[in-house]
Gaussian input, Z-matrix of N, CA and C with variables (Angstrom, degrees):
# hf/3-21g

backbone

0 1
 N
 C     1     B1
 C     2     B2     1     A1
 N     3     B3     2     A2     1     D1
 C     4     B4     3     A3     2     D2
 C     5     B5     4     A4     3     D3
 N     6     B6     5     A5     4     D4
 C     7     B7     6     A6     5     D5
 C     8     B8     7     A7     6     D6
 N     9     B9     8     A8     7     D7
 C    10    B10     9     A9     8     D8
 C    11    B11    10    A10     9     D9
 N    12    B12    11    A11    10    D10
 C    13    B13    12    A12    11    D11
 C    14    B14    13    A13    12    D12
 N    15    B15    14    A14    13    D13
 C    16    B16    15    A15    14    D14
 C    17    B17    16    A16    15    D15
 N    18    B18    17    A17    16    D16
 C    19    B19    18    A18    17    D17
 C    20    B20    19    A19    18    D18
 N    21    B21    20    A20    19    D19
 C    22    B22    21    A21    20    D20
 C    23    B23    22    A22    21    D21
 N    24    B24    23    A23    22    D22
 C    25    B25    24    A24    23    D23
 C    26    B26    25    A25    24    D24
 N    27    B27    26    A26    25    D25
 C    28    B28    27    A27    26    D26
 C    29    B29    28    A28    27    D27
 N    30    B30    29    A29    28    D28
 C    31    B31    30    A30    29    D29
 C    32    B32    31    A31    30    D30
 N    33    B33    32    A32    31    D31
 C    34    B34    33    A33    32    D32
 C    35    B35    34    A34    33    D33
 N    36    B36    35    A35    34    D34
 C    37    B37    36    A36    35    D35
 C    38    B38    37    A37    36    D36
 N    39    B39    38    A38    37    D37
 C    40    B40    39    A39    38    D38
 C    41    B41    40    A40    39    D39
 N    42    B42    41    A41    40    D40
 C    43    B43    42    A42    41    D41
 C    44    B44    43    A43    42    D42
 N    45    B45    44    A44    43    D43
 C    46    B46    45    A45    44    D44
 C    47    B47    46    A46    45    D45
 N    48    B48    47    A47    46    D46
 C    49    B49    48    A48    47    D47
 C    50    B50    49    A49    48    D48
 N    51    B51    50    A50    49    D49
 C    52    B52    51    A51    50    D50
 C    53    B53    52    A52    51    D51
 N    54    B54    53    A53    52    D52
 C    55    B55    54    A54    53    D53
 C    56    B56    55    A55    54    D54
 N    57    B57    56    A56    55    D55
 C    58    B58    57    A57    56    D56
 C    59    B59    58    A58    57    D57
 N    60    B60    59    A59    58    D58
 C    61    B61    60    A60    59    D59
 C    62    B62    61    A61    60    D60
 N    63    B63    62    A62    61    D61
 C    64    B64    63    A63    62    D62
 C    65    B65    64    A64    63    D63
 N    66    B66    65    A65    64    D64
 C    67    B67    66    A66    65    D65
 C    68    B68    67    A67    66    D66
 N    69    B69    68    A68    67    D67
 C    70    B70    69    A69    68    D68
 C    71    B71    70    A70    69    D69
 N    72    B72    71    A71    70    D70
 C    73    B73    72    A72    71    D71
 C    74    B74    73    A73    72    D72
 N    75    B75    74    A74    73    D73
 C    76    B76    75    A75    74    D74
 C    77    B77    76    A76    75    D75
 N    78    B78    77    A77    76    D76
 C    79    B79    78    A78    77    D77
 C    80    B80    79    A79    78    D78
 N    81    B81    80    A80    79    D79
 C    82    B82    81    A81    80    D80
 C    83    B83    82    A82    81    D81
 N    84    B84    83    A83    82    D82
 C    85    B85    84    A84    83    D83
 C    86    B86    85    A85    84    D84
 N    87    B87    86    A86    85    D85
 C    88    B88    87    A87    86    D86
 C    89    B89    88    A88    87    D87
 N    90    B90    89    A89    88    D88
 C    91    B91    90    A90    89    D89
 C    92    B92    91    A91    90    D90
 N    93    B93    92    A92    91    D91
 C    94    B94    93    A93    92    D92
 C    95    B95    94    A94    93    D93
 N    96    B96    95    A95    94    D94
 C    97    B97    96    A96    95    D95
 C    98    B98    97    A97    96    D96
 N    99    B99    98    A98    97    D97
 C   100   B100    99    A99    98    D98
 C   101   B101   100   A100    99    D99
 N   102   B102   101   A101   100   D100
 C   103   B103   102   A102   101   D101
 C   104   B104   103   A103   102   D102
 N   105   B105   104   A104   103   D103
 C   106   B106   105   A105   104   D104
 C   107   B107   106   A106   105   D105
 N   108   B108   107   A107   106   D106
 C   109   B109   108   A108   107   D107
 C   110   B110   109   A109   108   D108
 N   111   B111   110   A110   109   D109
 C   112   B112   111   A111   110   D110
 C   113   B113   112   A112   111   D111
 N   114   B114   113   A113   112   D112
 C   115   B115   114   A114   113   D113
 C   116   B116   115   A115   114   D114
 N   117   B117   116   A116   115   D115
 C   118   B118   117   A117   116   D116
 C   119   B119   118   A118   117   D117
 N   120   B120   119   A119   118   D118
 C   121   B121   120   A120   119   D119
 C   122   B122   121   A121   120   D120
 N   123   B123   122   A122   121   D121
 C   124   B124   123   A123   122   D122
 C   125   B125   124   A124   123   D123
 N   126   B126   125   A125   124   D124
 C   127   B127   126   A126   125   D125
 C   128   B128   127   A127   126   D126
 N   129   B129   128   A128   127   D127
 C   130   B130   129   A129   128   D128
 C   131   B131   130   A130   129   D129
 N   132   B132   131   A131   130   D130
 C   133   B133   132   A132   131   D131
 C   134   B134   133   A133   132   D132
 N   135   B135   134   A134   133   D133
 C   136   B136   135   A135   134   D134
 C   137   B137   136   A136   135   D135
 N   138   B138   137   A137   136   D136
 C   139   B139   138   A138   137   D137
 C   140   B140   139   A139   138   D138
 N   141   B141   140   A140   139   D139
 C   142   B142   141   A141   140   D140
 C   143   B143   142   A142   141   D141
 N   144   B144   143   A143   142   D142
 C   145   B145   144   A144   143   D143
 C   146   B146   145   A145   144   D144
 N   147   B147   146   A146   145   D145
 C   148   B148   147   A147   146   D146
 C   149   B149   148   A148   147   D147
 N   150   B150   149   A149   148   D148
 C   151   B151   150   A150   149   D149
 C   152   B152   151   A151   150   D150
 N   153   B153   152   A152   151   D151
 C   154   B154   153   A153   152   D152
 C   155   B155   154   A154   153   D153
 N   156   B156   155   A155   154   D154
 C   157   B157   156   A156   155   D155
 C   158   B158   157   A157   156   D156
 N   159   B159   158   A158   157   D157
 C   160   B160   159   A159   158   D158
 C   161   B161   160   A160   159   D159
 N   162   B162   161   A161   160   D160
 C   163   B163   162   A162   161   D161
 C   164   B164   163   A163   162   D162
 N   165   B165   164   A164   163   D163
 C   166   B166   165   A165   164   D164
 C   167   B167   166   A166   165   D165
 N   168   B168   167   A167   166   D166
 C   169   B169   168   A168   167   D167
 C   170   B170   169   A169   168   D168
 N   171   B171   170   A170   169   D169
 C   172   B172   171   A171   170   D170
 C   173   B173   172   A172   171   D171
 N   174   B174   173   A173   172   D172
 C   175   B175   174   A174   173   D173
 C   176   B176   175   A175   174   D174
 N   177   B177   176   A176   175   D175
 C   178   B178   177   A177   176   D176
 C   179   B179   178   A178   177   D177
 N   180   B180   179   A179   178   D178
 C   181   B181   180   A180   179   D179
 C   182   B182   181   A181   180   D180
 N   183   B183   182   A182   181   D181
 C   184   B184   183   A183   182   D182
 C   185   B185   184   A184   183   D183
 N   186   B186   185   A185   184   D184
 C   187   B187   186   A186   185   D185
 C   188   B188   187   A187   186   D186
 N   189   B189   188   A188   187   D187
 C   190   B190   189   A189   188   D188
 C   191   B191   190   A190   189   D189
 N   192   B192   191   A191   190   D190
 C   193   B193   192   A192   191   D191
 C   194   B194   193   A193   192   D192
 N   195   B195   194   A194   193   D193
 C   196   B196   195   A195   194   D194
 C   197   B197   196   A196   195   D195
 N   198   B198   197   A197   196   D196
 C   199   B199   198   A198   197   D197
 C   200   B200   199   A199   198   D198
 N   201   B201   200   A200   199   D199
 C   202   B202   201   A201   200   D200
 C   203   B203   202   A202   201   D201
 N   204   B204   203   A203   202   D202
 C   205   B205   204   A204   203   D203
 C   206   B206   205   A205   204   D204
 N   207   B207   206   A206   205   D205
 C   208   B208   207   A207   206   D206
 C   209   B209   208   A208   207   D207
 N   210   B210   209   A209   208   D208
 C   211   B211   210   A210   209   D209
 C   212   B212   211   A211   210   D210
 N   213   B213   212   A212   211   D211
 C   214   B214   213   A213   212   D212
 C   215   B215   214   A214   213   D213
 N   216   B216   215   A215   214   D214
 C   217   B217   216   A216   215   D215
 C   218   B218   217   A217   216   D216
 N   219   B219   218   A218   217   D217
 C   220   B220   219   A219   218   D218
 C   221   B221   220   A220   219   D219
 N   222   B222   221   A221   220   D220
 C   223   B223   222   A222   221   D221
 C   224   B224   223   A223   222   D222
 N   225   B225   224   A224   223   D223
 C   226   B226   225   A225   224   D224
 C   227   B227   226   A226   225   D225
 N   228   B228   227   A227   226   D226
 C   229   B229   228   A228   227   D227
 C   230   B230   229   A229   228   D228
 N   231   B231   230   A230   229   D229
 C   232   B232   231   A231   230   D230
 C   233   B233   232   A232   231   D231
 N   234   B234   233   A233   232   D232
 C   235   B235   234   A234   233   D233
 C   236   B236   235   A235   234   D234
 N   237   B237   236   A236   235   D235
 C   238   B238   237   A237   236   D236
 C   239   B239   238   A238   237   D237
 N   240   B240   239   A239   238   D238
 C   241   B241   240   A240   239   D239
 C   242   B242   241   A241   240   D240
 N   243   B243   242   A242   241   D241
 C   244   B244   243   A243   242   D242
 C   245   B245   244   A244   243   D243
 N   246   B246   245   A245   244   D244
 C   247   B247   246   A246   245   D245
 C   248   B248   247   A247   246   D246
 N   249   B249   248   A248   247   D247
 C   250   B250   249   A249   248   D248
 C   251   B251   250   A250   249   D249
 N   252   B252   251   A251   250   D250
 C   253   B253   252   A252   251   D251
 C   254   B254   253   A253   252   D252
 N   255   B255   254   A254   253   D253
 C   256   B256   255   A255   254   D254
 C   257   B257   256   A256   255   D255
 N   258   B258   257   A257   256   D256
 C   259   B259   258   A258   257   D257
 C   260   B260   259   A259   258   D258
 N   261   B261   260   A260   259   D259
 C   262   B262   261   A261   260   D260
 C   263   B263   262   A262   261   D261

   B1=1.4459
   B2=1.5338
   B3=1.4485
   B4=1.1137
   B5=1.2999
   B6=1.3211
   B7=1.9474
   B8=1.3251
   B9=1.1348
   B10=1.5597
   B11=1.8977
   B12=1.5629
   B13=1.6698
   B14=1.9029
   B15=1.2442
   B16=1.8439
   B17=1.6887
   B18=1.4254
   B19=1.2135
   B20=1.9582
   B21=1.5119
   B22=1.8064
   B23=1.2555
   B24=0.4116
   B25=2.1847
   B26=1.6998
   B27=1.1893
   B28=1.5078
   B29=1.6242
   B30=1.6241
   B31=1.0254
   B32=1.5301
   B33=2.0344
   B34=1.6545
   B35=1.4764
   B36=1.1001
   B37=1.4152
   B38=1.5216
   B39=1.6518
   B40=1.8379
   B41=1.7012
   B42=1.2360
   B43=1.0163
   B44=1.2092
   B45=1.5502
   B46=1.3732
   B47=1.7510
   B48=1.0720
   B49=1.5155
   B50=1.7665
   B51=1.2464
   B52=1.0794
   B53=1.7293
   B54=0.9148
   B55=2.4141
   B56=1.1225
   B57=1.3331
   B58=1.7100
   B59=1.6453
   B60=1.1357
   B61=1.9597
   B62=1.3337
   B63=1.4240
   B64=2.4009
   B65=1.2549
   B66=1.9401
   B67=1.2185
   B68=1.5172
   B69=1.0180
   B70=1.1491
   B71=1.5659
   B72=1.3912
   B73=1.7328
   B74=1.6433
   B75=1.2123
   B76=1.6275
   B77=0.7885
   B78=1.7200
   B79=1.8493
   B80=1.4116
   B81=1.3254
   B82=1.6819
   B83=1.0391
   B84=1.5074
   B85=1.7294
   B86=1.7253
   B87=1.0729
   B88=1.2982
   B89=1.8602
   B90=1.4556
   B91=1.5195
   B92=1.4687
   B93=1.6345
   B94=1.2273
   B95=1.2546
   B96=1.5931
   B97=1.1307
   B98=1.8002
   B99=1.2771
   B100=1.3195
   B101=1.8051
   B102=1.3450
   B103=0.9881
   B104=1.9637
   B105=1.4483
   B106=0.8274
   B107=1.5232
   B108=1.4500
   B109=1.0691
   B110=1.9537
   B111=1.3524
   B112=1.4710
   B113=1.5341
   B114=1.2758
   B115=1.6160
   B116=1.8529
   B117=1.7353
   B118=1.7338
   B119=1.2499
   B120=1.3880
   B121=1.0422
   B122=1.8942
   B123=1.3002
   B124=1.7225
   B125=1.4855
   B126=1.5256
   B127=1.4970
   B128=1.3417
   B129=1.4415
   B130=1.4757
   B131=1.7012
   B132=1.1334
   B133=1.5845
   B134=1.6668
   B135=0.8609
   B136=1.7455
   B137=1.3099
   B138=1.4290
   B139=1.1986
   B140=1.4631
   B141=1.4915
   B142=1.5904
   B143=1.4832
   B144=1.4616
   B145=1.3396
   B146=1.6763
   B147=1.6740
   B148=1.8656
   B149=1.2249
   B150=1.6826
   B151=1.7438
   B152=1.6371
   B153=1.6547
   B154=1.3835
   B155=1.3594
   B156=1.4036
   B157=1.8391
   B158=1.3844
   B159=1.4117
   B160=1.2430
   B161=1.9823
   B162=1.2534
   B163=1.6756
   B164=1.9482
   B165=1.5821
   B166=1.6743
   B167=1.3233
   B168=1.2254
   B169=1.4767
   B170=1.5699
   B171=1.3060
   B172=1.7808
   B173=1.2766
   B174=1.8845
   B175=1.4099
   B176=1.1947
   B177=1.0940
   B178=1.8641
   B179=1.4764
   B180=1.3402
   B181=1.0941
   B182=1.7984
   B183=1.2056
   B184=1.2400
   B185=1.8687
   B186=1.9733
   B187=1.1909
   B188=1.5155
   B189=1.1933
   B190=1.5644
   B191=1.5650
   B192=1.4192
   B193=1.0333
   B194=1.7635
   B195=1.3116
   B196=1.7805
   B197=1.8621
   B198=1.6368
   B199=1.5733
   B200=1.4551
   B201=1.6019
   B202=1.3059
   B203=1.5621
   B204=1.5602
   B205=1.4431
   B206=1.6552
   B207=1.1146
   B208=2.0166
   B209=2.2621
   B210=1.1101
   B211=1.4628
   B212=1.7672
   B213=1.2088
   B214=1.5582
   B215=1.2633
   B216=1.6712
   B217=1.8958
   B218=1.7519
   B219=1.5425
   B220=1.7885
   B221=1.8488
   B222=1.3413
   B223=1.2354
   B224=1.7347
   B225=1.9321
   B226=1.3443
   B227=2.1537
   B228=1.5346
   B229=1.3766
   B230=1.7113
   B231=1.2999
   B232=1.7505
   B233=1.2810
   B234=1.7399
   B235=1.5136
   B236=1.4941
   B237=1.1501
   B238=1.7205
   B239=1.9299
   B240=1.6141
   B241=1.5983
   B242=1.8850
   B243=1.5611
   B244=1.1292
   B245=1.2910
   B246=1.3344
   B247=1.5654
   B248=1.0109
   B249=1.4371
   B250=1.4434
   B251=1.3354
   B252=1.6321
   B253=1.0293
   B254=1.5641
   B255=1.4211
   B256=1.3112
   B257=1.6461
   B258=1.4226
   B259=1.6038
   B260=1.8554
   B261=1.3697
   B262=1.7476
   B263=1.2688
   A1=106.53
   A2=123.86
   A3=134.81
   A4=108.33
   A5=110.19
   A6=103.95
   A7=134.89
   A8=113.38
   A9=118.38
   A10=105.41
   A11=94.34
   A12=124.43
   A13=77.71
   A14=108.71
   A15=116.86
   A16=88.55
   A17=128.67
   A18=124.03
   A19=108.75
   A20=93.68
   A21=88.71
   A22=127.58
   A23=100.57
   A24=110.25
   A25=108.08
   A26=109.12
   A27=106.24
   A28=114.86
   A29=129.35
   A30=100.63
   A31=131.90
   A32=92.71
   A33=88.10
   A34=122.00
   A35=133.20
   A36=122.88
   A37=127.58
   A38=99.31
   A39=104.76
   A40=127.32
   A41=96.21
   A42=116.50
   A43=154.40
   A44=101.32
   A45=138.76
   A46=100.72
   A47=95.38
   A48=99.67
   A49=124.58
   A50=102.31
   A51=115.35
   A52=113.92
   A53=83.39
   A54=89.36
   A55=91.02
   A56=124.03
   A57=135.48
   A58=111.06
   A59=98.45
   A60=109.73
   A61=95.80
   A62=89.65
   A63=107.74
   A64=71.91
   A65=77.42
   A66=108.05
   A67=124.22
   A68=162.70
   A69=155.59
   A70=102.22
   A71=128.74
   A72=133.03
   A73=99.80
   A74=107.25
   A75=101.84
   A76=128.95
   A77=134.53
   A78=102.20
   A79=114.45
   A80=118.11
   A81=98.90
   A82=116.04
   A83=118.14
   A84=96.90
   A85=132.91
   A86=117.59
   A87=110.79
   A88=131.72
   A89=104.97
   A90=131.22
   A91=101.22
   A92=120.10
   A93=131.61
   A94=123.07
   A95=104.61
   A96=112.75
   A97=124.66
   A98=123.37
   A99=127.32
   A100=85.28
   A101=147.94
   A102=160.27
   A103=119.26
   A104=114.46
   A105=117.14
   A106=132.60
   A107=128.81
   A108=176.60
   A109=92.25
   A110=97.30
   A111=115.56
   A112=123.62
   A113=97.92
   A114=124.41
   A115=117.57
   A116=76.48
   A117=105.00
   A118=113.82
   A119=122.63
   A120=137.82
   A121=126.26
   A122=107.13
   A123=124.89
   A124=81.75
   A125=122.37
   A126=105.16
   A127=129.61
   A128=103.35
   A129=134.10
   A130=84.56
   A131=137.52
   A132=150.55
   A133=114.34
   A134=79.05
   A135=89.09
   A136=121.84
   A137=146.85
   A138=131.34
   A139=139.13
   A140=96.83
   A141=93.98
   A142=110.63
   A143=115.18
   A144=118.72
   A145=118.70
   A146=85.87
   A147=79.48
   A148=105.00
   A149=103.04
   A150=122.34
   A151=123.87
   A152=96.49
   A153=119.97
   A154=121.19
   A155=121.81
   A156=145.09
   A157=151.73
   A158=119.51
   A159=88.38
   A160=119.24
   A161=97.04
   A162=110.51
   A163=88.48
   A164=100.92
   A165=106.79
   A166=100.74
   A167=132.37
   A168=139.25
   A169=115.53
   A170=110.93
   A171=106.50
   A172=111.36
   A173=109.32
   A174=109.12
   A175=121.84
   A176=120.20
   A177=127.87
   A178=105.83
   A179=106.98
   A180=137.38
   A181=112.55
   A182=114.67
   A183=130.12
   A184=115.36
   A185=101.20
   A186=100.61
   A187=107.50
   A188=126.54
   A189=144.76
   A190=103.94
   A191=116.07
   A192=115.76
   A193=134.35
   A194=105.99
   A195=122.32
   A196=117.49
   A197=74.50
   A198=80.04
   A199=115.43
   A200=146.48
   A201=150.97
   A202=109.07
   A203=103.87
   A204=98.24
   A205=97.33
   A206=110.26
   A207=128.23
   A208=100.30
   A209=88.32
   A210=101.12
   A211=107.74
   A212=119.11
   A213=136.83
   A214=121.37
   A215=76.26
   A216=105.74
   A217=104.92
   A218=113.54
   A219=94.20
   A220=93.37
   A221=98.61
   A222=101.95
   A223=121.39
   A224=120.13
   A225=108.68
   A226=87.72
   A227=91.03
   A228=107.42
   A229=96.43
   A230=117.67
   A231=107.13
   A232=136.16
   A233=109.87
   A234=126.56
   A235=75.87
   A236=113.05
   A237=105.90
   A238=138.67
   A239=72.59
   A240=105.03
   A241=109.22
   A242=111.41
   A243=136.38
   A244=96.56
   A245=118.70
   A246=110.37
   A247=123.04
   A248=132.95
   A249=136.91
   A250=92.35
   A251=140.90
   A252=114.87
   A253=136.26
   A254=113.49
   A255=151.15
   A256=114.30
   A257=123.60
   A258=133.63
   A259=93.55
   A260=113.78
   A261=115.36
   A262=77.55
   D1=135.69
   D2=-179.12
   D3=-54.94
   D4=163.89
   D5=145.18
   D6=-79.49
   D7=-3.11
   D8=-171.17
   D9=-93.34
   D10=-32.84
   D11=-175.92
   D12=-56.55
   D13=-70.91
   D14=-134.88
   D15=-69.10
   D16=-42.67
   D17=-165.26
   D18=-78.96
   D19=-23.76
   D20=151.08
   D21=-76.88
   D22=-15.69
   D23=-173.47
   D24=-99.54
   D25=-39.27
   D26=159.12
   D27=-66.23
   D28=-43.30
   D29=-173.02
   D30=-97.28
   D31=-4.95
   D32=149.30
   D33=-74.23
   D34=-15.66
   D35=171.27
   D36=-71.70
   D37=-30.29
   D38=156.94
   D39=-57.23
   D40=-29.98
   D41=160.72
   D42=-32.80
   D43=-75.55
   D44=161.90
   D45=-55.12
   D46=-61.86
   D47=176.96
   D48=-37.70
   D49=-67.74
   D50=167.16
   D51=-38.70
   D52=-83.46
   D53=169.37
   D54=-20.89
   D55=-85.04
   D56=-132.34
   D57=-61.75
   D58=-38.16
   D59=176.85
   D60=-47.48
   D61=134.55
   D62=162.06
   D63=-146.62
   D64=147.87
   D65=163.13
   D66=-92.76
   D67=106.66
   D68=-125.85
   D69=-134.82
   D70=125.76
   D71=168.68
   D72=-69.07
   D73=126.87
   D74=162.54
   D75=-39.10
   D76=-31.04
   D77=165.40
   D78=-78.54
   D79=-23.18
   D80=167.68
   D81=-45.46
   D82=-71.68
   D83=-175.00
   D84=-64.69
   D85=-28.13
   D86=161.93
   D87=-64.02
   D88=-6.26
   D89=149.61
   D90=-52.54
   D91=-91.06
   D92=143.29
   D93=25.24
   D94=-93.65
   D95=173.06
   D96=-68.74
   D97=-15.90
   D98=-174.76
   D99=-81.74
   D100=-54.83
   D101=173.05
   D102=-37.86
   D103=-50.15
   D104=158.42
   D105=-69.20
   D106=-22.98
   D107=105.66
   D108=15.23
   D109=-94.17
   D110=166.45
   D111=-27.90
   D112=-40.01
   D113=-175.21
   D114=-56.59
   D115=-47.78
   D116=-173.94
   D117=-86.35
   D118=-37.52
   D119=148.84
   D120=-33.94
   D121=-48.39
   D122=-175.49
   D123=-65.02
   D124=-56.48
   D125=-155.24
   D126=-104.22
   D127=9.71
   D128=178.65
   D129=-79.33
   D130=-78.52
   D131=-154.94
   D132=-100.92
   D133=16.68
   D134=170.34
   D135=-66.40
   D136=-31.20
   D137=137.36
   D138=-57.15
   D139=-26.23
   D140=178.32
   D141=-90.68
   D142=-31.02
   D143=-169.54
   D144=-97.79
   D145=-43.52
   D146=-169.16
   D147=-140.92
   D148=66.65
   D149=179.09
   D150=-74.40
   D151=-28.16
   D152=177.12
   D153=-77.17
   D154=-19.10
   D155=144.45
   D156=-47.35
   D157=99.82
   D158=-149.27
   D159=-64.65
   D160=173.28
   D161=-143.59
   D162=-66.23
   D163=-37.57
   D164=-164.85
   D165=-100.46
   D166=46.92
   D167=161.69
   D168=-75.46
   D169=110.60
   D170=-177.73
   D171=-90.93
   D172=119.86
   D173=177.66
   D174=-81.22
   D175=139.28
   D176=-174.21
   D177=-121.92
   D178=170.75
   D179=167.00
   D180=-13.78
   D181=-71.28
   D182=-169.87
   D183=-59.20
   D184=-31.08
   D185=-159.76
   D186=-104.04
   D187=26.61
   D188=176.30
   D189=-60.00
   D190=-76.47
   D191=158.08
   D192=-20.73
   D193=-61.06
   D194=157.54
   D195=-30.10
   D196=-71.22
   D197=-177.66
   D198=-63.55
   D199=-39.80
   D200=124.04
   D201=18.98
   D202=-61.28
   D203=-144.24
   D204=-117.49
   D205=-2.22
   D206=152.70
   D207=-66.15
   D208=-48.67
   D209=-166.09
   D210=-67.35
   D211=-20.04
   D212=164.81
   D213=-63.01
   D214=-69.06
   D215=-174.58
   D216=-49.52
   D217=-47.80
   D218=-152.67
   D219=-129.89
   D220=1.25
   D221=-177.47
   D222=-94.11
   D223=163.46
   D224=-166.18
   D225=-100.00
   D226=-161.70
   D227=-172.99
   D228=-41.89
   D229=-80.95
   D230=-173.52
   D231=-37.53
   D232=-8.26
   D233=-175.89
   D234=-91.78
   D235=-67.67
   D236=-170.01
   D237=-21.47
   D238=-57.95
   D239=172.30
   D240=-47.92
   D241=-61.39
   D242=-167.24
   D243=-62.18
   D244=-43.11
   D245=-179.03
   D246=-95.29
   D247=13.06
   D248=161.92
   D249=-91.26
   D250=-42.69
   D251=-177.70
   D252=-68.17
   D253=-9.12
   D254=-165.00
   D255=-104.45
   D256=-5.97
   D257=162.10
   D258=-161.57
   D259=96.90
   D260=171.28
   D261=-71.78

């Protein structure tokens, strides 16, 4: 690789970098993460818990809670676990 090649490619990648950073307040991301969480959760226990659902339902923000208390309702000890971690 040239030098002219490497010193382009480095400074679109400073670049990129720069753009891509957010700053995020800690409860945003732990929103975020309680959300993604939920996500893994729907499809981790999806036969035992939320078979009656459809399969491509996108969980958001609002339905953390839902999934929590699906994960109680029909779920065993590891649904349990998952959903204490998912509403402390």
């Amino acid at each position: 690789m040239n030098r002219g090649l490497k010193t382009y490619l480095a400074e679109i990648g400073r670049r990129g970098g720069r753009k891509s950073r957010r700053a995020l307040d800690a409860e945003t991301a732990r929103a975020m993460v309680r959300v993604r969480e939920a996500r893994r959760a729907f499809r981790k226990f999806r036969a035992e818990c939320f078979w009656s659902f459809d399969p491509d339902y996108r969980i958001g923000p609002s339905d953390v809670a839902w999934v929590a208390e699906q994960l109680r309702k029909h779920g065993g000890r590891d649904a349990w676990e998952t959903a204490r971690k998912l509403c402390p």
